[in-house]
Every structure is written in C-alpha cells, then in structure tokens.
C-alpha positions, 0 to 999 in steps of 0.5 A, a space after each residue: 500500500 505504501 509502495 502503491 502510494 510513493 509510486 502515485 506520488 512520483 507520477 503526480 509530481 512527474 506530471 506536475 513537473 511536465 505540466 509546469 514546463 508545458 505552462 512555461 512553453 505556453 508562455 513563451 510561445 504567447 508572447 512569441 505570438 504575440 510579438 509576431 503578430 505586432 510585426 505583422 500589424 506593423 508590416 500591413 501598415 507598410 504595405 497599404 501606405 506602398 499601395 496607396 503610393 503606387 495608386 497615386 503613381 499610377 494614377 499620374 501616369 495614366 493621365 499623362 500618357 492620356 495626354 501624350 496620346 492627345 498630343 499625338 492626335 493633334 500633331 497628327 492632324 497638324 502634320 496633315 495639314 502642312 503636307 496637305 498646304 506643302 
C-alpha cells in the first residue's frame, strides 16, 4: 500500500513537473505570438501606405500618357495639314 502510494506520488509530481514546463512553453510561445503578430500589424501598415503610393503613381501616369496620346492626335492632324498646304 505504501509502495502503491510513493509510486502515485512520483507520477503526480512527474506530471506536475511536465505540466509546469508545458505552462512555461505556453508562455513563451504567447508572447512569441504575440510579438509576431505586432510585426505583422506593423508590416500591413507598410504595405497599404506602398499601395496607396503606387495608386497615386499610377494614377499620374495614366493621365499623362492620356495626354501624350492627345498630343499625338493633334500633331497628327497638324502634320496633315502642312503636307496637305506643302
């Protein structure tokens, strides 16, 4: 009987000393997580103020090449004329 209890004993102290090391890792493990996932926030935050610039950029550009392409009607039409007169 003594026996059987020195050896439920042991196993409780094993298991409490397991369950001890698994809060342990618990705990570093959350605050890993946690930390990571502030990176993340972080790293979102950047990649949405990249998106905005380049929509702005492009934005830009296509009105520029719209202008360009208006630009190039017009000497077009003006190129015909001064064949048409030469």
């Amino acid at each position: 009987m003594v026996s059987k209890l020195g050896d439920e004993k042991k196993k409780y102290e094993s298991l409490l000393d397991e369950k001890l090391e698994i809060d342990e890792k618990l705990i570093i493990s959350t605050k890993a997580f946690e930390e990571t996932k502030e990176k993340i926030i972080a790293q979102d935050k950047v990649i949405e103020e990249f998106k905005a610039k380049i929509e702005a950029q492009t934005k830009v550009t296509d009105e520029l090449t719209h202008k360009i392409d208006e630009e190039k009607k017009i000497n077009r039409v003006e190129e015909e004329k001064f064949r048409k007169l030469a």
